[in-house]
Every structure is written in structure tokens, then in C-alpha cells.
N, C-alpha and C positions, 0 to 999 in steps of 0.2 A: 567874112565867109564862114569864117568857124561859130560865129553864134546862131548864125544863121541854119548850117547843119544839122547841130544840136535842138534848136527850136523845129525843125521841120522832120528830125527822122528818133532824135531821142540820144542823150548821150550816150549809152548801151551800143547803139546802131551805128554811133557816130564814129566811134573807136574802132569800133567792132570793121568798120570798113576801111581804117588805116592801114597801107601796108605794113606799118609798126606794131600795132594794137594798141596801140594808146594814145593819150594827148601829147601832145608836147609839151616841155616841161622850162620852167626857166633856165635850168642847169645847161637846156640841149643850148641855149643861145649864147650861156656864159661860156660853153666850151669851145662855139666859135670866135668868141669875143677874144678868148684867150690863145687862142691857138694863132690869133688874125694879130694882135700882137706882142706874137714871139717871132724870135728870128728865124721859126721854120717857116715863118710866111712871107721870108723878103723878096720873095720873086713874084708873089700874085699883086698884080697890079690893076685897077680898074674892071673888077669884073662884080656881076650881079651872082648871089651867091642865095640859092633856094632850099630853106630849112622849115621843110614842109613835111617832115617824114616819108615823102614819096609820091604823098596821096597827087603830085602832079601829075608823075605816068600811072597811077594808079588809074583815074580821070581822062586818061589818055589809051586805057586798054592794055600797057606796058607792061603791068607787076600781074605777073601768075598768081597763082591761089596761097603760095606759103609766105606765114608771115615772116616780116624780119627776127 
């Protein structure tokens, strides 16, 4: 879906419409990767975990105009 945005609105636009303002970065996934295991995360079991910067409620109408 992300190359797809970028190819249809421009990556300027494509950012630009993250509730984050930017892409997402490898760092953002190693930090769940890391955080997922450490022993702060003995109790999350079975769950789907969306590291999208937002842009889900964003696309949902959710995130007001300020960015993160």
C-alpha cells in the first residue's frame, strides 16, 4: 500500500499525510522487535500489533490535524 501511495500522490504528499510526518523507518520496527523481547512484554500474548504510524485512524477520520 506504501508504494502504491507514493506512486499515486508523490512522496512529498505521501508523508506529508502521515499522522507522523514521515516514513517509517527500520528503527521504528526494531524497537518493537526489542521491546517484544524483553521482559517488559511478558504478559502480551497473541495479539496483532499495527505499526503504521497512525495513518489507520488517520484513513479512518480519527487523527485531527496535529501532527505527532
Amino acid at each position: 500500500m506504501t508504494a502504491f501511495g507514493i506512486r499515486t500522490a508523490g512522496a512529498e504528499a505521501f508523508a506529508a499525510n502521515q499522522p507522523t510526518g514521515r516514513y517509517g523507518a527500520a528503527s521504528d520496527i526494531g524497537g518493537l522487535a526489542l521491546f517484544l523481547s524483553s521482559p517488559a512484554s511478558a504478559h502480551i500474548t497473541g495479539n496483532h500489533i499495527v505499526l503504521d504510524g497512525g495513518s489507520k485512524y488517520n484513513a479512518q477520520g480519527a487523527v485531527g490535524s496535529v501532527k505527532l
